[in-house]
C-alpha positions in Angstrom: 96.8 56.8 34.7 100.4 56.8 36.5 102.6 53.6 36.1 105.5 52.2 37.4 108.1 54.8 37.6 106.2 58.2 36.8 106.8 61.1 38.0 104.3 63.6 38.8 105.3 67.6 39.6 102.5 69.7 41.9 103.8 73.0 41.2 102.2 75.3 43.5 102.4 79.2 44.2 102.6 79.6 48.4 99.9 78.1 50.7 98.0 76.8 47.9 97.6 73.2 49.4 101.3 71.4 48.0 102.0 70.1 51.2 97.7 69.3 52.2 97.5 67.7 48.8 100.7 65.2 49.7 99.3 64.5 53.2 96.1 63.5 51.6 97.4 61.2 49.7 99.1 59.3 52.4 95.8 59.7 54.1 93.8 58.6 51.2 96.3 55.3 50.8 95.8 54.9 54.8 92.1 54.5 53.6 92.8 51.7 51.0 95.3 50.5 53.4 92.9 49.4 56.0 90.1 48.4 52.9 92.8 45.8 51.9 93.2 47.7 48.6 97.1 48.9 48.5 97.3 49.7 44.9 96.2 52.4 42.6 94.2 51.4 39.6 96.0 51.1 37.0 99.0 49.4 37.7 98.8 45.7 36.8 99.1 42.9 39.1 102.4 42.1 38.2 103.7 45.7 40.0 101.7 45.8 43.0 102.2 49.3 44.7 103.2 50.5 46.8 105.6 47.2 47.7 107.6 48.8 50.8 106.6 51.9 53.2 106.0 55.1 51.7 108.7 58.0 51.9 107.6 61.4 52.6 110.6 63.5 52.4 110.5 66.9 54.2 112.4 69.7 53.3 110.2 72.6 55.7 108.0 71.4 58.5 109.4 70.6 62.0 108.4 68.1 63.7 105.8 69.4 65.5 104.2 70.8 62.7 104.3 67.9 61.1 102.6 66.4 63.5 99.7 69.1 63.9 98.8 68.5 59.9 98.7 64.9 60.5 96.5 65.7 63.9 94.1 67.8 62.0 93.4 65.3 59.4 92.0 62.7 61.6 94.8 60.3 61.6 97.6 59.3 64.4 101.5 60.2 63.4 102.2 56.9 65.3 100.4 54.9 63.0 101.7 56.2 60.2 105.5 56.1 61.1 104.7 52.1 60.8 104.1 52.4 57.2 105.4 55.4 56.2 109.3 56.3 56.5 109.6 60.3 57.4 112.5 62.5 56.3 114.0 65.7 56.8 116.2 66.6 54.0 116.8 69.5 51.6 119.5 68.7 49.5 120.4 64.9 47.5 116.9 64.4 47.9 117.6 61.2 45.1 119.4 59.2 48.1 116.1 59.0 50.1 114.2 57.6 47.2 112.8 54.3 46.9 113.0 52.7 43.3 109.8 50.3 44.3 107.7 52.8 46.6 105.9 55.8 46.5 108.3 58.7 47.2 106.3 61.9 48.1 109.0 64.8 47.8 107.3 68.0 49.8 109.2 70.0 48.6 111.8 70.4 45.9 113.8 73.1 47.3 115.7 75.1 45.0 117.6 77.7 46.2 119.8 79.7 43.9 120.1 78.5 40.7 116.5 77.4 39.5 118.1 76.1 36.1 119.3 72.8 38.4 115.7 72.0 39.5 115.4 69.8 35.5 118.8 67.7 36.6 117.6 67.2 40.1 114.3 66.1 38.5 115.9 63.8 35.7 118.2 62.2 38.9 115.2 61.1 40.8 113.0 59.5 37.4 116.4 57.5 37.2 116.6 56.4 40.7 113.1 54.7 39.8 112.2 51.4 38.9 108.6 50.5 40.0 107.9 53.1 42.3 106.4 56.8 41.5 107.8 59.9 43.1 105.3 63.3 43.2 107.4 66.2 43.7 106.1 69.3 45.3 107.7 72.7 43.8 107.6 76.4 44.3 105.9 78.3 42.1 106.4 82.6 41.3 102.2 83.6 40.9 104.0 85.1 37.8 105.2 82.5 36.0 103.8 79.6 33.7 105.9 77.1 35.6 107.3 76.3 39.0 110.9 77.3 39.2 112.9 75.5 36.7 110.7 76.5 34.2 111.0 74.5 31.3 113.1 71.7 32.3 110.5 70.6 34.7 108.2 69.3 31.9 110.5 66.8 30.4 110.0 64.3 32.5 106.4 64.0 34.6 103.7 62.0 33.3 101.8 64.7 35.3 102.1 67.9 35.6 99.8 70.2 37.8 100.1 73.5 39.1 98.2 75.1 42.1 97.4 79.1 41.7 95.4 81.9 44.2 92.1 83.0 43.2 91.4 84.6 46.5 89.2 85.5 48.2 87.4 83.1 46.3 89.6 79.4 47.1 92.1 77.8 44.4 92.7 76.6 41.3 94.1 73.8 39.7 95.4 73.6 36.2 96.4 70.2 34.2 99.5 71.7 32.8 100.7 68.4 31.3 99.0 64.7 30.9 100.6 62.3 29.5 97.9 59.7 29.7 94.8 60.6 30.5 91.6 57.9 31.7 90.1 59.3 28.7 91.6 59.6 25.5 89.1 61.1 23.3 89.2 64.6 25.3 92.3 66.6 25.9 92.5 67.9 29.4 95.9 69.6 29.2 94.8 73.5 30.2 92.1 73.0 32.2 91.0 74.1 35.1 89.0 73.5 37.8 88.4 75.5 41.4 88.1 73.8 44.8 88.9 75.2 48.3 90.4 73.5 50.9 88.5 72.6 54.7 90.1 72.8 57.9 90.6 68.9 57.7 92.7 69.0 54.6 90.2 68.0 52.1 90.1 69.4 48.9 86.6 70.4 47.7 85.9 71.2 43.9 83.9 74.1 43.5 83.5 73.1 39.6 84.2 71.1 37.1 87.3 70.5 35.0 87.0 73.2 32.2 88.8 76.2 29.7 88.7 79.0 31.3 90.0 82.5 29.4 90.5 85.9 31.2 87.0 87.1 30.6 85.4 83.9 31.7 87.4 84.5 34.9 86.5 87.5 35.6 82.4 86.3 35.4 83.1 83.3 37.3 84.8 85.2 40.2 81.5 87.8 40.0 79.7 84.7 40.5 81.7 83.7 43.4 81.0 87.1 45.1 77.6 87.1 44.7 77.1 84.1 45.8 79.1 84.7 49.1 77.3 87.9 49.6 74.2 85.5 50.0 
């Protein structure tokens, strides 16, 4: 569940879907747009969401690749650019924020010194009032964490990251949730596998679950087999 003022990392190694999964979810709030339904569930009536446009703030795609991922998804960049406020920024990423909107932040570019990506973090929860903000972040295949490490978890209610597990798709882990729908079962270090169509959808290919190195390996034999077929 994600309420008023949560922030939510999608820490992803490269071309694992960060900036598919953020366009999706514009596409998927185009969808409840048009159904009349503007809000998530789970906020309450009292903080309908999103109040104003949506940001999407851009720190890598030009233009015109912008507009080709919109393209292939089905939807028209026209449209959108009446409810949803574009930017091109990759530094003081905090001034483009909305406190009452959804802010989606694609990516959080780091250059240098990796340590700064908690303080640039901790700026935008502050800059929020009623509004979420999902930030996108780079991600070494090597480490735990996207780059910041540490200092990244303090302040998401959600914490995802995006890994390789090619030639056989993706996978998602739930690094950190803070509230999950259900509270009896503990989702923090699952996994679950999808792959990603040429529309930008993302398709599960199982369910969330632990999975340990050996169970890897056999799933990934099962994966091969099963595309040998």
């Amino acid at each position: 569940i994600l309420r008023p003022g949560a922030i939510v990392i999608i820490a992803g190694e490269p071309n694992c879907g960060k900036t598919t999964f953020m366009l999706r979810t514009v596409k998927m709030l185009e969808a409840e747009k048009k159904r009349g339904v503007i809000h998530p569930e789970g906020y309450n009536k009292k903080n309908i969401y999103p109040e104003g446009p949506i940001n999407y703030i851009n720190s890598e795609m030009r233009e015109v690749e912008l507009i080709a991922r919109v393209e292939s998804m089905g939807s028209n960049i026209q449209e959108w650019e009446q409810w949803v406020n574009f930017y091109k920024r990759n530094h003081s990423f905090h001034q483009r924020v909305s406190p009452d909107s959804l802010n989606l932040i694609d990516y959080l570019e780091v250059v240098s010194d990796y340590t700064e990506a908690g303080r640039l973090i901790l700026q935008l929860h502050e800059k929020l009032k009623t509004g979420v903000a999902i930030i996108g972040l780079q991600k070494n295949p090597k480490s735990q964490l996207g780059y910041g490490g540490g200092p990244t978890l303090q302040k998401p209610r959600l914490y995802i990251n995006l890994k390789r597990n090619l030639p056989h798709g993706f996978i998602a882990e739930a690094v950190k949730v803070k509230e999950a729908r259900d509270f009896r079962n503990k989702i923090e270090g699952m996994e679950i596998d999808y792959h990603i169509t040429e529309d930008g959808q993302f398709v599960p290919d199982s369910g969330w679950r632990y999975v340990n190195e050996k169970q890897r390996t056999a799933i990934n034999a099962d994966y091969s087999r099963k595309y040998r077929k």
